[in-house]
LUMDRENTI-464795 format. One record per residue (C-alpha): residue in three letters; x, y, z. Coordinates in Angstrom, 2 decimals, decimal comma, padded with zeros to 5 digits. Layout:
BEGIN
<atom rest="Ala" c1="X" c2="Y" c3="Z"/>
...
END
This chain:
BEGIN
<atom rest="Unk" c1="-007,57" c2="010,44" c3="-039,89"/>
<atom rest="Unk" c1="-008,87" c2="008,37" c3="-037,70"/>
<atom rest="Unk" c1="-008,16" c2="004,50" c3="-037,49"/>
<atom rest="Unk" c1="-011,42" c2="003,18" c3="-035,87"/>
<atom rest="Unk" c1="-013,62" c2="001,06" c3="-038,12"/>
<atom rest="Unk" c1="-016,93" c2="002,25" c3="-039,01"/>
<atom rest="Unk" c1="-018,54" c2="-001,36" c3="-038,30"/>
<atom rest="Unk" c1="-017,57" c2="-001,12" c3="-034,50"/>
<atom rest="Unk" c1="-019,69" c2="-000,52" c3="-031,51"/>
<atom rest="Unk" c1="-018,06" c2="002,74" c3="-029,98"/>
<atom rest="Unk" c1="-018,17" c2="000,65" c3="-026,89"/>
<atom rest="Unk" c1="-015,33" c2="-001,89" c3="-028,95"/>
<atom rest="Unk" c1="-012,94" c2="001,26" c3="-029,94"/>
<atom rest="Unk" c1="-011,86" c2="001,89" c3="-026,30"/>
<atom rest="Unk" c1="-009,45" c2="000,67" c3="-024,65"/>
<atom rest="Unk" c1="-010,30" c2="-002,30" c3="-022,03"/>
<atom rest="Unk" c1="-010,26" c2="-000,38" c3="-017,92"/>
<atom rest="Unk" c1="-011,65" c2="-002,35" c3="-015,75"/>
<atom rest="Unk" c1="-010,20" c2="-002,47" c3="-012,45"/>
<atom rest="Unk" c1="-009,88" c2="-005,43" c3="-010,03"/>
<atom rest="Unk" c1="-010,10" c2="-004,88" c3="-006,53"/>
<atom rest="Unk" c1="-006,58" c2="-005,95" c3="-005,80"/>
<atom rest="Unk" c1="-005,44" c2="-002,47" c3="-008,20"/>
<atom rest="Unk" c1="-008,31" c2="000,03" c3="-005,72"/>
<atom rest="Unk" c1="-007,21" c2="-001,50" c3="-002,57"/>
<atom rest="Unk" c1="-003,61" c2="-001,30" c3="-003,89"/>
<atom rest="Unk" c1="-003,76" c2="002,44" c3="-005,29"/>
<atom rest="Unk" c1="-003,91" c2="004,76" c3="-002,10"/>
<atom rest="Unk" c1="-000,77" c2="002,98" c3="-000,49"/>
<atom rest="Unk" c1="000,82" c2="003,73" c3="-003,32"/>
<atom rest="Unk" c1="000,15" c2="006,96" c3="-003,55"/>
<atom rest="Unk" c1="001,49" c2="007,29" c3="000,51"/>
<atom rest="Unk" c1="004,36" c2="005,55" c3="-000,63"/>
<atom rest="Unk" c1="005,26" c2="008,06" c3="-003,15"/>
<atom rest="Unk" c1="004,64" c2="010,53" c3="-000,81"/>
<atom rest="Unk" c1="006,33" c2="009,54" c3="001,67"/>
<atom rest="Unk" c1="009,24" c2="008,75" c3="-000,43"/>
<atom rest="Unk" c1="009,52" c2="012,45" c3="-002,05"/>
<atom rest="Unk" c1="008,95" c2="013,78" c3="001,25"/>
<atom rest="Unk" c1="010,61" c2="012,38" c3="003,88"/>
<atom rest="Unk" c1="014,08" c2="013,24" c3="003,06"/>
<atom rest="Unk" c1="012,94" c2="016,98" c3="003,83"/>
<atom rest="Unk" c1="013,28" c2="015,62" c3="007,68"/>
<atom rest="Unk" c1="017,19" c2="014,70" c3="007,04"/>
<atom rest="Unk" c1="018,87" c2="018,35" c3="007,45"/>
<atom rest="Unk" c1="016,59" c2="018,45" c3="010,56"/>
<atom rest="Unk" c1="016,83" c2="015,63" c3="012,32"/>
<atom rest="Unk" c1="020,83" c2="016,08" c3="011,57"/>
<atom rest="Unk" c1="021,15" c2="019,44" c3="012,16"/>
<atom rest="Unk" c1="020,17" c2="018,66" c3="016,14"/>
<atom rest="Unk" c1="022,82" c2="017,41" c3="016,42"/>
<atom rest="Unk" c1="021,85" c2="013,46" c3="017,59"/>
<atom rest="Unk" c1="022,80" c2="013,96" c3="020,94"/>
<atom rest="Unk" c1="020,53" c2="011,66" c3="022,22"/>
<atom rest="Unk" c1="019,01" c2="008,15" c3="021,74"/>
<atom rest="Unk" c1="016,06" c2="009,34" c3="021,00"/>
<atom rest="Unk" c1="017,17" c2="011,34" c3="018,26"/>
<atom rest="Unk" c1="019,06" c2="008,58" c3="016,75"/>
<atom rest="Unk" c1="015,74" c2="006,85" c3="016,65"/>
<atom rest="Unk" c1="014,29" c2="009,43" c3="014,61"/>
<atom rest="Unk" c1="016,66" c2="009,43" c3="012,18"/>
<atom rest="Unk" c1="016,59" c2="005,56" c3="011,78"/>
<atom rest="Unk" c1="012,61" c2="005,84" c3="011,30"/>
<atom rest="Unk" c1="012,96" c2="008,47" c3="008,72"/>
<atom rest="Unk" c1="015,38" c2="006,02" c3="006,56"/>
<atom rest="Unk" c1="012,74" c2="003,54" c3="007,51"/>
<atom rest="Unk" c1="009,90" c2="005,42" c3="006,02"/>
<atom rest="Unk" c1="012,04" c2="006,76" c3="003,25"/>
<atom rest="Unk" c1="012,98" c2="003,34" c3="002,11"/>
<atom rest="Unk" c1="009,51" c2="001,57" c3="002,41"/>
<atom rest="Unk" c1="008,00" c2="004,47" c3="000,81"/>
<atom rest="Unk" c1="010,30" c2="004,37" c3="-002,39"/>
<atom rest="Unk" c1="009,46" c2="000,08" c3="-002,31"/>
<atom rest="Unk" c1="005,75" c2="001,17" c3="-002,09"/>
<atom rest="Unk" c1="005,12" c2="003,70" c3="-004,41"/>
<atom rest="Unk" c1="008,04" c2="002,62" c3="-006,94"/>
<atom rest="Unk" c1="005,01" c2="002,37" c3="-009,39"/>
<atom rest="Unk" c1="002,58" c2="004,72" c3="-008,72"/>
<atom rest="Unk" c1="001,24" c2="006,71" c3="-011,78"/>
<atom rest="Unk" c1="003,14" c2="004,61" c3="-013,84"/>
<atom rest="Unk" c1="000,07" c2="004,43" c3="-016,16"/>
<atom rest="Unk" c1="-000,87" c2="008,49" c3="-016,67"/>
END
């Protein structure tokens, strides 16, 4: 049964979804953050596996924790609202 008053616009029975721009400006670097948080520690057994043997290797693995980290700070909410 259905709890929606007969004496309301349809319009009135939904939910209120408007979106400021701050939330669409906001909503794709999420969505790379979340990404790039599930993703990046796929690079770890890689960049390991080589062994590190140089510096330049060493730099790799610090910008994959890098990326890893910022993208678990910028997509710690995405889809929190599906």
């Amino acid at each position: 049964m259905s709890s929606a008053s007969p004496f309301q616009s349809p319009s009135e029975a939904l939910p209120d979804r408007s979106v400021d721009f701050r939330t669409l400006a906001f909503r794709p670097i999420q969505f790379l953050g979340f990404w790039t948080a599930v993703l990046a520690p796929l690079a770890y057994p890689t960049v390991l596996l080589s062994g590190l043997d140089g510096q330049s290797l060493l730099f790799l693995l610090a910008g994959v924790f890098l990326a890893n980290v910022l993208g678990l700070v910028l997509g710690r909410d995405y889809r929190t609202d599906a």
